[in-house]
N, C-alpha and C positions, 0 to 999 in steps of 0.2 A: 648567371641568370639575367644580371644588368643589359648583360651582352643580347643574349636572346631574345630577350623584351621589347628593347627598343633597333632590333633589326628587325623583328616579324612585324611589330608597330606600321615602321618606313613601309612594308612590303603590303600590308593589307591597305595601307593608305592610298598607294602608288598603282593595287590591284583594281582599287573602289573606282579611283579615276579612271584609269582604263573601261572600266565599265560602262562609266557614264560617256566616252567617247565613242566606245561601239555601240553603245545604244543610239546615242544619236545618229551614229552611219546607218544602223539599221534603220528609225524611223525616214529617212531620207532615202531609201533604195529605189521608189519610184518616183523621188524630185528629177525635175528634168535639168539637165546638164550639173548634177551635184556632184562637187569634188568629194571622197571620201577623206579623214582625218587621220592621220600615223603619228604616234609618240613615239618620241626619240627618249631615250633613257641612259643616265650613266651613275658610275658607282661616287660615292662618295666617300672616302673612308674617313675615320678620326685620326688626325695624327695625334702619336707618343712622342713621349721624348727620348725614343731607342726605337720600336717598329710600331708601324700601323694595326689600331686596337680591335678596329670593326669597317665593315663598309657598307653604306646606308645606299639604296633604292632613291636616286634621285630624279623626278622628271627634268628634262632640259627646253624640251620643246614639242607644241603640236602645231605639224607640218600637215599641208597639205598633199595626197596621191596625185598627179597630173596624167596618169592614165585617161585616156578616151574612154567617154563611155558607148554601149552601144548605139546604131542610129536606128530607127524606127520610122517605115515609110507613115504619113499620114495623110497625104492627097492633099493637104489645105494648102491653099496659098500663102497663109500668113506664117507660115511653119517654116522657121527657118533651121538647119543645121549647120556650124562650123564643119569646113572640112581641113582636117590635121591641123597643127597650132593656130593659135590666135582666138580672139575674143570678141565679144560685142560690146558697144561703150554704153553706157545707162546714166543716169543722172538718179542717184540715191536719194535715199528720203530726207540727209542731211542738204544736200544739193551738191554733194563732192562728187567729182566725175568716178565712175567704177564700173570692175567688169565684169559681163556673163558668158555663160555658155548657153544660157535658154534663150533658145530662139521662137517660144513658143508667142508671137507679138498676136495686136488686136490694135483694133482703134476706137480711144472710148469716147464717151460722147459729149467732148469738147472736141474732138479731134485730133487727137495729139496720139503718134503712135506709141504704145506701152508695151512692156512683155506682160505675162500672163498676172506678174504680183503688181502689177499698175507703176512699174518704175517708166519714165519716159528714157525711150532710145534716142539717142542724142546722133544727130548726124554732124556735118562740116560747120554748122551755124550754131549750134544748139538744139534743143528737141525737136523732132521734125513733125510738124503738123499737115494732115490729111486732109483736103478739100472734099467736098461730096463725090462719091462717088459710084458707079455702078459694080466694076470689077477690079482688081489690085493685083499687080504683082509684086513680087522681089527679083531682081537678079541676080546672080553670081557675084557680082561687084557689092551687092546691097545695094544697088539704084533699087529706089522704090518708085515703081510707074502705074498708072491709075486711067481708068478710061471714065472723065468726069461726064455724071449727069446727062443725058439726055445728046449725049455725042456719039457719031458712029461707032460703031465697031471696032473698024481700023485706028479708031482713032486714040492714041497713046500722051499721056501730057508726065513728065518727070517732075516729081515733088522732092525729091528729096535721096538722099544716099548715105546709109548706115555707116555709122564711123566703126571700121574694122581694124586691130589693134593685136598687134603679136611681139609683146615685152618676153624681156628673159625671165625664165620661169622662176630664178633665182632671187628676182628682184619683186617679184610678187607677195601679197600677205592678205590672208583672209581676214575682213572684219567680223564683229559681232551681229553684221546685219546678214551676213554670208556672203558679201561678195569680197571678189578683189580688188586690190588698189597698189598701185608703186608702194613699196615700203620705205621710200625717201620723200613720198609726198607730190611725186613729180607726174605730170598728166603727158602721158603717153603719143605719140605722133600717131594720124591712122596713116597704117600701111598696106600698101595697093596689093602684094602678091596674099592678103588674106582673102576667100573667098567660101561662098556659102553654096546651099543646095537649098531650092525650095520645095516644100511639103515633105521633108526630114524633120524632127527632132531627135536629138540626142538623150539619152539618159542616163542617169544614176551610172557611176562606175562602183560603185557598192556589189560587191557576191554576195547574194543574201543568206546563202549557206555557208561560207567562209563566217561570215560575219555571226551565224547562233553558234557554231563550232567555237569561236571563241569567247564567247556568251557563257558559252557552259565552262570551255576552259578558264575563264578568267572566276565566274562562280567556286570553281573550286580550289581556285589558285588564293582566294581570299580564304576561303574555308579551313583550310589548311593553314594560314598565316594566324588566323583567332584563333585556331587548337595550339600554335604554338604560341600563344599570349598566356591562353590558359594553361597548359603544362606548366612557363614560368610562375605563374603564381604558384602553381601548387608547389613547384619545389622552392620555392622563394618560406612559403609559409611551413613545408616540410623542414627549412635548413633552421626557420625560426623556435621549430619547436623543440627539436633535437640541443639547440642554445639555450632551451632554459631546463631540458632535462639534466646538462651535464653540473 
């Protein structure tokens, strides 16, 4: 009973969490460029002092999916998509450099260009600041080019160019704020063969159906783990009574 107590214990604890990680994939399915979340899990067992007594539901780790998500035509200019690996650089709300996949930018009004959660996109200098202007592109490269104020048509002036960045996917870790960073701390070089499309964003790699399908499975993968809590008591409490009948 010792035994099955505190193995179903481990297993509806281990279910709970699970839970709470597809739920968050789930509320994320239409964040734009959002990695979904995978737990890694292994056994634990108790060592005896002759064989192993029990083995315990231990999480190890939550890793991120690196899967692409779909792209999504949008017509805007400031709408930028990665095409196949690599990143956008951002300067976080700690000021740590870190990386995206939303390329959903704007420019707010200090000037400074921002993705869609107001982080500033950092180019070769630091964040890149917009001059007044009348119309805006992106390039492929992330040159950002602008046709200032009250200038012709033809006439194109270069502000600035997106730091684009494609680290091994190995050496990546998601923070608490959701983005990525080197997990040794180290600020990444931008590299030239990364390049974007504009008026794409990318989104959610989240299956929204995959994800209740396991919603429900995992509801009942706990449900079944407290019926086996509860059985041990009864027979916990059945073995106790039968001890003072005899």
């Amino acid at each position: 009973m010792d035994r099955m107590l505190y193995i179903a214990m481990t297993g509806a604890r281990e279910a709970a969490h699970s839970q709470q990680v597809n739920t968050h994939n789930l509320a994320n399915a239409n964040t734009t460029g959002f990695r979904k979340s995978l737990e890694v899990f292994t056994n634990h067992p108790l060592r005896g002092p002759v064989f192993d007594s029990r083995d315990y539901a231990q999480l190890q780790a939550v890793e991120a999916d690196f899967t692409h998500g779909p792209q999504v035509a949008t017509g805007r200019d400031l709408d930028v998509a990665v095409q196949g690996d690599g990143w956008i650089a951002v300067q976080a709300l700690d000021g740590t450099e870190a990386y995206t996949r939303a390329g959903n930018f704007k420019v707010n009004n200090v000037g400074l260009l921002t993705t869609g959660d107001d982080l500033p996109v950092l180019g070769e200098d630091g964040p890149i600041a917009i001059p007044p202007f009348e119309t805006i592109l992106v390039g492929g490269d992330g040159t950002i080019s602008i046709r200032p104020l009250g200038q012709e048509a033809n006439v194109l002036a270069e502000v600035g160019r997106v730091k684009l960045v494609n680290p091994p996917l190995e050496a990546l870790a998601r923070g608490e704020d959701g983005l990525f960073r080197r997990g040794d701390g180290q600020v990444e070089p931008a590299d030239a063969a990364v390049s974007l499309t504009s008026g794409m964003l990318e989104g959610s790699n989240v299956n929204t159906v995959e994800a209740m399908v396991n919603m429900i499975e995992l509801a009942r993968n706990y449900e079944t783990y407290v019926k086996l809590m509860k059985t041990a008591e009864d027979l916990d409490r059945s073995s106790a009574q039968l001890l003072r009948m005899s």
